[in-house]
C-alpha positions in Angstrom: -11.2 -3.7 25.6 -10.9 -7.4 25.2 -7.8 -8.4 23.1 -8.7 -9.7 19.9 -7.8 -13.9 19.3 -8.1 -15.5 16.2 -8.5 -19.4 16.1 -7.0 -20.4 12.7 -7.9 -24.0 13.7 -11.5 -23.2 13.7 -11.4 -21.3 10.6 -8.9 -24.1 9.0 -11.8 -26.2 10.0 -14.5 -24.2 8.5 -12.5 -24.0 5.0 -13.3 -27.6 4.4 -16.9 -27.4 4.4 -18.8 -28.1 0.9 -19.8 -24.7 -0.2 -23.5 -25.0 -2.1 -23.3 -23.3 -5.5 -25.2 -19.4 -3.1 -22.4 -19.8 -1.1 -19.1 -19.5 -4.0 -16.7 -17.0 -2.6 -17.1 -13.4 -5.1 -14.3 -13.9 -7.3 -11.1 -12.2 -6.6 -10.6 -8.9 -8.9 -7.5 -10.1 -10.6 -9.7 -13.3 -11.5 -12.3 -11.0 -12.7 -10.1 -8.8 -14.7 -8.5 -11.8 -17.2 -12.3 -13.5 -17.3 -13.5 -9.8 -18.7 -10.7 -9.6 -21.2 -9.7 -12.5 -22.2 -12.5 -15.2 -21.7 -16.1 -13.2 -22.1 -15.1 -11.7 -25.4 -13.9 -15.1 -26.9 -17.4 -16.5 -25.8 -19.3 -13.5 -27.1 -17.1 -13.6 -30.2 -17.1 -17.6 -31.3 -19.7 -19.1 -28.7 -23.0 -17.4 -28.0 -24.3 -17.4 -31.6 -25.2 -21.3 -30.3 -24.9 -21.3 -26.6 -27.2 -19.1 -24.8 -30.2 -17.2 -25.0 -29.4 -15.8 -28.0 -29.8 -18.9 -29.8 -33.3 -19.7 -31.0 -32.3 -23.3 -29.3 -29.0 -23.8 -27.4 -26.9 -26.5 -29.2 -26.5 -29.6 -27.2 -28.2 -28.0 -24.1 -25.4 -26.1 -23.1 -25.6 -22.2 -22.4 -22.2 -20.5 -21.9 -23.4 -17.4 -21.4 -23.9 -17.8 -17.3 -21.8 -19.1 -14.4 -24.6 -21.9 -13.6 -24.8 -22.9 -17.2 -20.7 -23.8 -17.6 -20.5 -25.4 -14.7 -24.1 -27.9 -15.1 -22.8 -28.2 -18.6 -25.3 -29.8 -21.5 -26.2 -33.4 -22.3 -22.0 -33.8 -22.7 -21.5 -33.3 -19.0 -20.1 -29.7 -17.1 -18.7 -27.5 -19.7 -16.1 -26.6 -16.5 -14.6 -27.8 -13.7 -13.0 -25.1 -11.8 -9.3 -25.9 -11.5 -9.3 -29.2 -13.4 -8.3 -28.0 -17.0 -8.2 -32.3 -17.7 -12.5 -32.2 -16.7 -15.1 -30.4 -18.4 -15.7 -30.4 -22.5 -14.9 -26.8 -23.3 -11.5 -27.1 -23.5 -11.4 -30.6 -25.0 -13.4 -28.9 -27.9 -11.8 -26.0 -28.1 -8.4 -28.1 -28.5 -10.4 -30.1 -31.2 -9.8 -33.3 -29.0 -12.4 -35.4 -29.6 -16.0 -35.9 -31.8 -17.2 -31.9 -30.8 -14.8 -29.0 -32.1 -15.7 -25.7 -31.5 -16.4 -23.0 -32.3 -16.6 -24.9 -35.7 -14.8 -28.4 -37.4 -13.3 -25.8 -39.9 -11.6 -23.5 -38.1 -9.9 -24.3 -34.3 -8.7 -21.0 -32.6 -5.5 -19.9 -31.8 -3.2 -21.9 -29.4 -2.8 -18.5 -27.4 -6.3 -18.2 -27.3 -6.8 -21.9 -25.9 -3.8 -21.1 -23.5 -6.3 -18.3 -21.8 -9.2 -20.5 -21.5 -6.8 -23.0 -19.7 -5.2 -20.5 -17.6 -8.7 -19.6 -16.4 -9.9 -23.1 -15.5 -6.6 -23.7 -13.5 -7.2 -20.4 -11.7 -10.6 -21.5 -10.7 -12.7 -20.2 -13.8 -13.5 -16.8 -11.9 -16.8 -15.6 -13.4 -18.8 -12.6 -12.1 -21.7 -13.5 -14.6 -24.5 -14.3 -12.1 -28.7 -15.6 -12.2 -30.1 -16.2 -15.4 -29.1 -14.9 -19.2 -28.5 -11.3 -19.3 -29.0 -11.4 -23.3 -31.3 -8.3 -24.3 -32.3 -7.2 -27.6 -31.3 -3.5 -27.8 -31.4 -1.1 -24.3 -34.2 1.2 -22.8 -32.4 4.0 -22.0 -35.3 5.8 -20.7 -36.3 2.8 -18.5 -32.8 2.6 -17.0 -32.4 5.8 -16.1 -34.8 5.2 -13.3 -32.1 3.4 -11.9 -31.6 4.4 -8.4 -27.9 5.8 -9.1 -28.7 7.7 -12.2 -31.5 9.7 -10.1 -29.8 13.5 -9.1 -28.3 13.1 -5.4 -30.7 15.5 -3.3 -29.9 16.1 0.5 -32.7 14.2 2.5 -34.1 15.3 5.5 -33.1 12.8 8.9 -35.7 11.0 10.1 -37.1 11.1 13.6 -35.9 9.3 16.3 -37.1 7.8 19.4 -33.6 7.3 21.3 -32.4 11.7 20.2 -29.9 11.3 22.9 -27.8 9.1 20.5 -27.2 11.3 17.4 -24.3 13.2 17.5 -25.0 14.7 13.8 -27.3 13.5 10.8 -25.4 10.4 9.7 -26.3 9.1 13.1 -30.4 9.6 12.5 -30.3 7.6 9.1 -28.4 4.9 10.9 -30.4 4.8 14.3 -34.1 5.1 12.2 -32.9 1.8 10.6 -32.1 0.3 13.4 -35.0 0.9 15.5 -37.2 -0.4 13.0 -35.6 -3.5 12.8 -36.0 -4.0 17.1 -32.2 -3.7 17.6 -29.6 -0.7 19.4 -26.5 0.9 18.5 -23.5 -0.8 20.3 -22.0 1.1 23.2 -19.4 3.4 22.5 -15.7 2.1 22.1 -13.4 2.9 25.0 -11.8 6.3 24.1 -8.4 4.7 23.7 -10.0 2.4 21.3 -11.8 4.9 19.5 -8.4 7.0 19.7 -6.2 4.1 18.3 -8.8 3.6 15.5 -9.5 7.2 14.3 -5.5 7.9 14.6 -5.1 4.9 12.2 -7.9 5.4 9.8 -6.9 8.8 9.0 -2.9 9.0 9.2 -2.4 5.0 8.8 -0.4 5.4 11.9 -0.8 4.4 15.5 -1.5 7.2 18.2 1.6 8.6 20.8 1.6 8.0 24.4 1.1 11.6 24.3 -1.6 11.7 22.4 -3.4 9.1 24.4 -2.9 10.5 28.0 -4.0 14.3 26.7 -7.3 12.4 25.3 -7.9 10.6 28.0 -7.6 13.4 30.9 -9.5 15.8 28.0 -13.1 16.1 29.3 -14.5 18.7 27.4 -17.6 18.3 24.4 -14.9 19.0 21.7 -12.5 16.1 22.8 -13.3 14.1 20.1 -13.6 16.8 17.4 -9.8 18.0 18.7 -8.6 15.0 17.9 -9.9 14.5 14.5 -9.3 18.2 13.5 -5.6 17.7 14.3 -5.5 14.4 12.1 -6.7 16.4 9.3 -4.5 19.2 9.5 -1.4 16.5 9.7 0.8 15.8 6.6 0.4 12.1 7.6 -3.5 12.5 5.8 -2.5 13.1 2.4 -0.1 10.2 2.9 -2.5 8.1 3.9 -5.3 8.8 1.9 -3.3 9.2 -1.2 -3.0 5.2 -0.9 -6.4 4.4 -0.9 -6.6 6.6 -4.3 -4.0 4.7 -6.0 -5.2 1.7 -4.9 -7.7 2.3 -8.1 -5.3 3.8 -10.2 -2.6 0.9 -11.1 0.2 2.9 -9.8 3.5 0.8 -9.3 6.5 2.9 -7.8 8.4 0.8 -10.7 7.2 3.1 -13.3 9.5 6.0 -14.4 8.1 9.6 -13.1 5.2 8.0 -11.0 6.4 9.0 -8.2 5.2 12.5 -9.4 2.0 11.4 -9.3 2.2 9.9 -6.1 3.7 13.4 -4.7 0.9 15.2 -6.1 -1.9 13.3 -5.1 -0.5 13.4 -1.2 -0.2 17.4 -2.0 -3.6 17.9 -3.6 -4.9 15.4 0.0 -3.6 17.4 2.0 -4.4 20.8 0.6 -7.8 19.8 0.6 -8.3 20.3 -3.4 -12.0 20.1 -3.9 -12.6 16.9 -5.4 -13.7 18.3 -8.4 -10.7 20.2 -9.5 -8.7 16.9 -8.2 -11.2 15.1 -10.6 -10.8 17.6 -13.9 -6.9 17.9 -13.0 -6.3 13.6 -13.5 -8.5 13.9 -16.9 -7.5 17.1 -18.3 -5.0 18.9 -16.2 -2.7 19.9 -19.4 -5.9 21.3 -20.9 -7.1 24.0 -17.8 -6.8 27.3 -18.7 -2.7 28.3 -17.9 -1.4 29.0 -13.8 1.3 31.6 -13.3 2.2 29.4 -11.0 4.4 26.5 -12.3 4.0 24.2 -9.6 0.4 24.6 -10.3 1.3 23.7 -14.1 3.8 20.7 -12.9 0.8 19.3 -10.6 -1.1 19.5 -13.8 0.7 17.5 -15.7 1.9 15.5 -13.3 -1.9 14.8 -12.3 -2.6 12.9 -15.9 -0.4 10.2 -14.9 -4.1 8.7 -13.5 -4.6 8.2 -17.4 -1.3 7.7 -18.8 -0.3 4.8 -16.4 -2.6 2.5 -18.7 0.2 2.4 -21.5 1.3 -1.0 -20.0 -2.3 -2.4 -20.7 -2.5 -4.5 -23.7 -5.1 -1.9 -25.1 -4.3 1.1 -23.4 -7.4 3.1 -24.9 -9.0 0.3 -22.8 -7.2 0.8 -20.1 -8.4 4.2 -20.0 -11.7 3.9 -20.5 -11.5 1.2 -18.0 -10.4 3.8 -15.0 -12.1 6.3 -15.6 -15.2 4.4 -15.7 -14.8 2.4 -12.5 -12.6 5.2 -10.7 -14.6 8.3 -11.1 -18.0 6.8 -12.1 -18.5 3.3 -10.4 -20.0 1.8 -13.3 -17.9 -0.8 -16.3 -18.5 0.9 -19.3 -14.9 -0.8 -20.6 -17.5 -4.3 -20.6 -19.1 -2.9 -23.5 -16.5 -2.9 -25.6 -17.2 -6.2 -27.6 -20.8 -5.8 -27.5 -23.6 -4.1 -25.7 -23.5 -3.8 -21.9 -24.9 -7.4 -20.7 -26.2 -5.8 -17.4 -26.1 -2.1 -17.6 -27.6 0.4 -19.9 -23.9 1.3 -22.0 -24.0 0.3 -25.2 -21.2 -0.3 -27.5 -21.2 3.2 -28.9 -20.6 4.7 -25.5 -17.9 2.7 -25.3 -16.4 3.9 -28.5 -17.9 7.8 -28.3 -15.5 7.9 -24.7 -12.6 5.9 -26.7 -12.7 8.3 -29.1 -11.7 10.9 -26.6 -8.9 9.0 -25.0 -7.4 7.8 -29.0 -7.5 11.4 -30.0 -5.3 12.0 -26.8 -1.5 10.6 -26.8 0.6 8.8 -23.9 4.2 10.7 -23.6 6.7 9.1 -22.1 5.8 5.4 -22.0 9.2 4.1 -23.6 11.6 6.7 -21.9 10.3 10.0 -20.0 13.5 11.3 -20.2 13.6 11.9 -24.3 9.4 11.8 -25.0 8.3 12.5 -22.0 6.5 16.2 -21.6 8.8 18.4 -19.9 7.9 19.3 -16.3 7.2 23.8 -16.1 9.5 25.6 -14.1 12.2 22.1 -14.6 14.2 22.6 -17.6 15.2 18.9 -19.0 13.1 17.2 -16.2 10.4 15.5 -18.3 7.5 13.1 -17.0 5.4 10.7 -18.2 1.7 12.0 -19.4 -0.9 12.6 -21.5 -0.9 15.0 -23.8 -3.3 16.0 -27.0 -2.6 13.9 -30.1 -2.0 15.6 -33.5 -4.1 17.0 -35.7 -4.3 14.1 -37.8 -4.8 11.6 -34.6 -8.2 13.9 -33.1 -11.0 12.6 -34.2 -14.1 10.4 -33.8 -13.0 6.3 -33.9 -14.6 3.5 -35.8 -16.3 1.0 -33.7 -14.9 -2.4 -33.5 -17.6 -5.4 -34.2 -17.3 -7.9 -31.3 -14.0 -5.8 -30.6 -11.8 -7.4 -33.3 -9.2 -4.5 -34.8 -9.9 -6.3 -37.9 -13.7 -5.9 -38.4 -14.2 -1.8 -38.5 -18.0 -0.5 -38.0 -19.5 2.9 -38.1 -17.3 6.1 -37.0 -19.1 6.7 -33.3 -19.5 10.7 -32.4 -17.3 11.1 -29.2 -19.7 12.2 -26.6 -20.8 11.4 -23.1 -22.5 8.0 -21.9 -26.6 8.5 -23.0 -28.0 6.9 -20.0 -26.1 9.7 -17.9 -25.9 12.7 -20.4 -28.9 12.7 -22.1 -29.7 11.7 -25.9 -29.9 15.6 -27.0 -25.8 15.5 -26.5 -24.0 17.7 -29.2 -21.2 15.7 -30.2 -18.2 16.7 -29.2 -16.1 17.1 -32.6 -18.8 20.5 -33.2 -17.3 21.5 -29.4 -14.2 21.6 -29.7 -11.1 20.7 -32.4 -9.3 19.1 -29.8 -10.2 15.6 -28.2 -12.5 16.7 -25.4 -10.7 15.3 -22.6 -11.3 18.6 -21.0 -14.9 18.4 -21.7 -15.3 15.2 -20.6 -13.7 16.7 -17.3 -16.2 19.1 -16.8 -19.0 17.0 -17.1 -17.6 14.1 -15.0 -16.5 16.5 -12.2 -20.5 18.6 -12.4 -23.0 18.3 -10.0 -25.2 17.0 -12.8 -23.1 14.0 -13.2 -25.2 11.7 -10.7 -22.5 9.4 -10.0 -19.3 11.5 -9.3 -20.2 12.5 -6.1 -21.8 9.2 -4.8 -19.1 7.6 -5.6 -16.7 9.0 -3.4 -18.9 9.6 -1.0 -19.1 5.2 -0.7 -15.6 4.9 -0.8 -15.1 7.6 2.5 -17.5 5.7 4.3 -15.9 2.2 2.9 -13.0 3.5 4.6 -14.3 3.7 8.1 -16.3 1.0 8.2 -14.5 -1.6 6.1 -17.8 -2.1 3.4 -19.4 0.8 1.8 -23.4 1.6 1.7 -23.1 0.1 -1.9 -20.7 -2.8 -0.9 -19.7 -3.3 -4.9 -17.9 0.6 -4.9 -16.8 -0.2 -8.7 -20.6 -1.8 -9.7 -23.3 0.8 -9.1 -24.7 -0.7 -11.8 -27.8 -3.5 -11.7 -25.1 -6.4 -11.5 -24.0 -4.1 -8.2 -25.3 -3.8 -4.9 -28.0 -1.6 -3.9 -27.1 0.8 -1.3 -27.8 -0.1 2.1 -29.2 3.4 3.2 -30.1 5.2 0.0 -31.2 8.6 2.2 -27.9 8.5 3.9 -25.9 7.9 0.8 -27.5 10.8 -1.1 -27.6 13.0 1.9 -23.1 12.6 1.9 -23.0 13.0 -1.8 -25.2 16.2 -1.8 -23.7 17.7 1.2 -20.2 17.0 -0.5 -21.0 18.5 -3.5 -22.9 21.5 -2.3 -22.3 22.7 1.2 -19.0 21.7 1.0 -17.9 22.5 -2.2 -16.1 19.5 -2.7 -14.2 19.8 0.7 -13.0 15.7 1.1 -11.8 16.6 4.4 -15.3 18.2 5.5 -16.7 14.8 4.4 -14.0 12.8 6.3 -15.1 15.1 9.4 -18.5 14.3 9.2 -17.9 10.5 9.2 -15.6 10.5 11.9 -17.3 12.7 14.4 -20.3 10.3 13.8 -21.7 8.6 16.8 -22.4 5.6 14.4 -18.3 5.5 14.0 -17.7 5.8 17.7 -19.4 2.6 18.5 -17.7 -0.6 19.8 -17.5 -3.8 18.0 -19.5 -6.1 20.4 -23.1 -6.1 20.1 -24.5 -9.9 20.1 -28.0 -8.8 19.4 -27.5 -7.2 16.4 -25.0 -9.9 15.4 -26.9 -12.1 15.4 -30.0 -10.6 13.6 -27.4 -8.9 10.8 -23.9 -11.0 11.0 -22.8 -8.3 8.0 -23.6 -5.6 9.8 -25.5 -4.1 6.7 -27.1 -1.4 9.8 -24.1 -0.8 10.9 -24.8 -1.4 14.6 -21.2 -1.9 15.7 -18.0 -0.9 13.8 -16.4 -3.7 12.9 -12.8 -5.9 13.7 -10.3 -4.6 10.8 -7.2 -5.6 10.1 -4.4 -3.3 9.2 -3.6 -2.9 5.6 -0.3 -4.1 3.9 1.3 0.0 4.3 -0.2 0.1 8.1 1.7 -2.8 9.2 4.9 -1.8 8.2 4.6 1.7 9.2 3.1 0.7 12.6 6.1 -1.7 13.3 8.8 1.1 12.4 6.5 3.6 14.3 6.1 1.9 17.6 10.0 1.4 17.4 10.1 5.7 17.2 12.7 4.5 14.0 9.8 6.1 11.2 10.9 8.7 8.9 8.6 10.9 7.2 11.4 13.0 4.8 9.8 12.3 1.7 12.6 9.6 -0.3 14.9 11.1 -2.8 13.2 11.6 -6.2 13.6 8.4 -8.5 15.6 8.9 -11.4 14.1 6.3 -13.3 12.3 3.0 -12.8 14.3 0.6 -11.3 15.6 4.2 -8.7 12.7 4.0 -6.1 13.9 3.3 -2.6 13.9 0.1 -1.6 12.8 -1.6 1.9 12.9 -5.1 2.5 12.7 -6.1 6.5 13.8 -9.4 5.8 17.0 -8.6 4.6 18.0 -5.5 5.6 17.0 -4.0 9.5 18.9 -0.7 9.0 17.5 0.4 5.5 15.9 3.7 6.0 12.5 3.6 7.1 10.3 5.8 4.7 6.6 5.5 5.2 5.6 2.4 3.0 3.6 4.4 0.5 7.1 5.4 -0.8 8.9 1.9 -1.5 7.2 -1.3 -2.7 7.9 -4.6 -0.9 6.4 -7.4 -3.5 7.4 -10.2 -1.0 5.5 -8.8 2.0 2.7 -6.9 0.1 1.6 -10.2 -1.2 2.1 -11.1 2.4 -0.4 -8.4 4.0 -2.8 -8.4 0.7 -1.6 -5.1 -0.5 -3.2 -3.7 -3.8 -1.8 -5.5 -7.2 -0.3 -2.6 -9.1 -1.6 -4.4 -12.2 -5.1 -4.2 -11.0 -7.9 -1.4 -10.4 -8.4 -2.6 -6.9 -11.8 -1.6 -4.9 -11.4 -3.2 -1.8 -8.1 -5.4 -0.2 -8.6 -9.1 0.7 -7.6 -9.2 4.7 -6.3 -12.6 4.8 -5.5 -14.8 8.1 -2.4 -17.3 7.2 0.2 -19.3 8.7 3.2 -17.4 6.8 2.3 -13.6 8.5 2.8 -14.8 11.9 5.8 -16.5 11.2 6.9 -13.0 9.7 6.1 -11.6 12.7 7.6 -14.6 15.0 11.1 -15.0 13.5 12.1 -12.2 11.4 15.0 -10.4 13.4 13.8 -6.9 11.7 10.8 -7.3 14.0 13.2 -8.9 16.8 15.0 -6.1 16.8 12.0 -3.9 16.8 10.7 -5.4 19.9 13.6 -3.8 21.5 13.7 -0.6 20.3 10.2 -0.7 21.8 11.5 -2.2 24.8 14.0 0.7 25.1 11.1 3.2 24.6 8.9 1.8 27.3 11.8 1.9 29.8 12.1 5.6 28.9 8.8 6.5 29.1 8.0 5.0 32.5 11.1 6.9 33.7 11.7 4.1 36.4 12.9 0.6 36.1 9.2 -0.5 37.8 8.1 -3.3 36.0 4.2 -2.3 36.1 5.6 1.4 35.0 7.5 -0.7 31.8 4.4 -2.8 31.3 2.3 0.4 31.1 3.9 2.5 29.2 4.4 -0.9 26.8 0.5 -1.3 26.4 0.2 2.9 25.9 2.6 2.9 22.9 1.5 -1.1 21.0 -2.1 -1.0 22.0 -3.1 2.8 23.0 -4.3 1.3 26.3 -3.1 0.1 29.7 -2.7 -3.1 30.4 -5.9 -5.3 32.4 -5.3 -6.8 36.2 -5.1 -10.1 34.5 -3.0 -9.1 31.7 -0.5 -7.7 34.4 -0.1 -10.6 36.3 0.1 -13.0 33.0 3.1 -10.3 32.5 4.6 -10.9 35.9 5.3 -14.7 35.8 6.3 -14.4 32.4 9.1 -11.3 33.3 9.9 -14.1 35.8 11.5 -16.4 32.5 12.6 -13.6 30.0 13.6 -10.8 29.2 11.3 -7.4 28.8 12.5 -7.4 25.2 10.8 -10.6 24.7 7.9 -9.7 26.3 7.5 -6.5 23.9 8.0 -9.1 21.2 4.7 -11.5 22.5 3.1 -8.5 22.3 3.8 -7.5 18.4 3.1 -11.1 17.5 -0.4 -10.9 19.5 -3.6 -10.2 17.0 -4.4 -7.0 18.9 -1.4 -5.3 17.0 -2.1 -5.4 14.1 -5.8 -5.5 14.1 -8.7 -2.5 14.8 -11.2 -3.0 17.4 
């Protein structure tokens, strides 16, 4: 293995280059976010009756209703100028500053609303919208169902092979046939400490033991690899670790009174192995499933809900919930068509109301004070949580749809019901179903095989996992303004096998991925970087950097000072334990998924708890190797590991320290050249120091 170096001066370097208007970074997703709720619906509202392809002719040449067309502007000059509030005409008309007022010389709009647009400009004026208009009059549904994710996932048979020595399973023969046809090979496969260091970490979050390295490496048997990946599975550490990425999409903040429930439950459910189904139909309906006689079973249930009822903080928290649900469960922004038809996707603005209507006829508990209207917890007399729970009978019912959104301007009562693109246009409403709000029948049919997108969507976001991008590289977009998946057969062939064979076994899927040859590779392979630098074919598994929680838990780890006792329960939402390494070296050191560091998660890119979050930035800046540099938590780390070496080499050699140094930071032993770079600097310092060069090098804290 080469150790992995990073020259910031080169990528410093490449920052300044002029980007042409194909080469904008993708905005960010808290960007995105505020454009969808507080700028697109302004512009659909006030603006696009004159200024885009709506218009019979756009006023003034300028069309507002694409990216291209704010920035070029109309015959006044660029509309915007990202990051220059004091440039562009739209905010000098909307602030009625000058000869053009808008929307109107009548009427200017609200000062908060003018606040918004200015808050956007400064923040860069994020805007997903991309390529020409997206204005349509009315939606083919039977045309967009034809969509490729709206067909029925169907297992696919692999295709033949020239190089069948490769493949260790099916994954491997979708992979290789792609790869073949394109001229290029599959990378050679990572060292088996690599390989060891990277599965260990991808699915416990936590860096493999000295001990489990030297049993791997003297393990020569055909099941070596499948030992290791079976024991993984069967650890606690999983649930922990996968329960992240979950709430990654959830907004969950450890803040929140009674979340930590949630958080519990989701590591539980992980680790049991709940089929993903009943994991689904728990988070959407769990206090409506037929009654358990066992309470824990009814605690998890209600507990589970919290994946709704953490939207109360949202500024429309029917919104909210339409909002996860949508991009959590079913990859697709049906919340976008709440001011007007979808602009991209087939969801009109009934489907956004018939699913609203199901979330308004259900109530939030517990979102001023668990503890006194909160739902009590079975089996916990006076322990009560925050959830959802069935409204009244007054408050279940169908919901009027809001023209262009405005609370103000009632439309038609919309039917609850599913979305038609997915469900079909012969749906029986759901108010002749059932008298209550049909969360649990929206459950069922979200969580059913015949729902095309459940399954494929999880599917993406296992192999997003492993690989860093997922077949579909937009895992909340599998709509047209999405990407189309890179292998479509392979895709299908995970999500059919998921659902069927394995009943809805997540680990059985993780176990397929990782016993893959494809996910055994190395990261080098210069031919097929060069022909496909974003390794679309997946012919080497590329560089990673840990995430936020990693990092932490890796540094505590190495230093054998990681706890896994799970914290004491919060009792309310300030009561969450508390880790900060810059302050405090001796504070107990839970696993990260169980305290919130706001100062180093914005460090490490760590998920936004305000935010549905897809996929992490992975950031390279001045300020984290400083952190790791000159902050005397990870001082003192370096010589706890330093102590830990000396006892595992058992003798005060310096190439048994060095060894045992490399086994427990890097899963590996050290190279001739790195021993002899060790030597002459052992001649200067201390071995403590030298265990600290070795934390601050890129190699810890990245995957190779």
């Amino acid at each position: 293995m080469t150790p992995l170096r990073l020259n910031l001066i080169a990528l410093a370097a490449l920052s300044l280059a002029p980007l042409s208007r194909a080469d904008e970074p993708k905005p960010d997703a808290k960007g995105v976010e505020f454009f969808e709720k507080k700028i697109r619906p302004v512009l659909v509202e006030h603006c696009y009756k004159c200024h885009s392809a709506e218009a019979n002719k756009t006023k003034g040449g300028l069309a507002l209703d694409t990216r291209a067309g704010l920035h070029e502007g109309g015959e006044s000059g660029p509309a915007v100028v990202p990051g220059e509030p004091a440039k562009g005409t739209l905010l000098k008309a909307l602030r009625h500053d000058g000869a053009v007022k808008m929307p109107n010389e009548q009427k200017k709009l609200s000062d908060a609303v003018v606040a918004d647009f200015e808050a956007w400009v400064k923040m860069g004026a994020p805007d997903p919208r991309d390529g020409k208009s997206a204005a349509k009059k009315g939606i083919d549904f039977v045309e967009s169902r034809k969509h490729w994710a709206y067909q029925p996932s169907k297992a696919v048979a692999p295709p033949a092979v020239k190089g069948a020595a490769w493949p260790a399973n099916d994954i491997d023969r979708f992979i290789l046939a792609k790869l073949e046809a394109k001229g290029l090979k599959p990378a050679g496969d990572a060292a088996k400490g690599a390989w060891l260091r990277r599965v260990t970490f991808d699915l416990t979050g936590l860096p493999p033991t000295p001990e489990d390295l030297a049993a791997f490496l003297t393990d020569g048997t055909p099941v070596a690899f499948a030992k290791v990946v079976d024991r993984l599975l069967a650890s606690p550490r999983f649930g922990e670790h996968w329960a992240r990425h979950w709430l990654d999409g959830v907004r969950f903040a450890p803040t929140i009174a009674t979340s930590d429930r949630y958080r519990d439950w989701v590591v539980r459910a992980l680790n049991a192995d709940l089929p993903y189904d009943e994991f689904v139909r728990y988070q959407i309906a769990g206090d409506l499933l037929p009654p358990s006689d066992d309470v824990k079973v009814q605690a998890d249930r209600i507990a589970a809900t919290q994946f709704l009822a953490l939207s109360y903080r949202e500024m429309d928290p029917i919104e909210g919930m339409v909002e996860v649900f949508g991009q959590h469960i079913l990859g697709v922004s049906i919340n976008c068509a709440k001011c007007h038809d979808h602009k991209f996707d087939a969801y009109a603005q009934h489907d956004y109301y018939a699913l609203a209507g199901v979330f308004a006829s259900s109530r939030i508990a517990g979102n001023k004070n668990p503890q006194t209207d909160g739902v009590e917890v079975p089996g916990e007399a006076g322990q009560k949580v925050l959830a959802l729970t069935e409204g009244n009978a007054k408050s279940v019912g169908d919901t009027n749809l809001l023209i262009r959104g405005e609370k103000n301007q009632k439309g038609p009562l919309v039917p609850r019901r599913f979305p038609l693109v997915l469900a079909g246009d012969a749906q029986t409403p759901l108010s002749k179903l059932t008298k209550n709000s049909g969360r649990l029948e929206l459950a069922t049919w979200a969580a059913s095989r015949d729902n095309p997108l459940t399954a494929r969507v999880f599917a993406n976001r296992v192999w997003q996992r492993f690989f860093g991008a997922g077949i579909v590289r937009t895992p909340n977009d599998f709509g047209l303004a999405g990407n189309a998946p890179t292998h479509p057969e392979l895709l299908d062939s995970l999500a059919a096998r998921f659902a069927g064979e394995h009943k809805w076994s997540v680990k059985k899927l993780v176990r397929d991925v990782a016993l893959s040859r494809t996910y055994r590779q190395g990261a080098t392979n210069e031919p097929a970087l060069a022909a496909d630098a974003e390794n679309a074919l997946y012919a080497r598994v590329p560089v990673r950097r840990l995430s936020y929680e990693q990092i932490v838990d890796n540094l505590h780890a190495v230093a054998g000072a990681l706890t896994f006792d799970v914290p004491p329960r919060a009792k309310n939402g300030n009561d969450y334990p508390r880790f900060n390494p810059n302050r405090n070296a001796n504070a107990t050191a839970y696993r990260a998924l169980y305290h919130d560091d706001a100062q180093l998660r914005n460090l490490f890119d760590g998920a936004d708890p305000e935010l549905i979050t897809d996929a992490r930035d992975s950031s390279v800046t001045a300020p984290q190797m400083l952190f790791f540099l000159n902050n005397p938590p990870v001082i003192a780390i370096a010589g706890k590991v330093a102590k830990r070496a000396e006892a595992l080499a058992g003798k005060p050699d310096a190439d048994a320290k060095l060894a045992a140094a490399y086994a427990i930071l890097f899963a590996r032993a050290p190279t001739d050249k790195e021993r002899d770079a060790a030597k002459k600097y052992l001649a200067k310092y201390t071995f403590d120091k030298l265990c600290h060069a070795l934390i601050c090098s890129s190699e810890f804290t990245y995957l190779e």
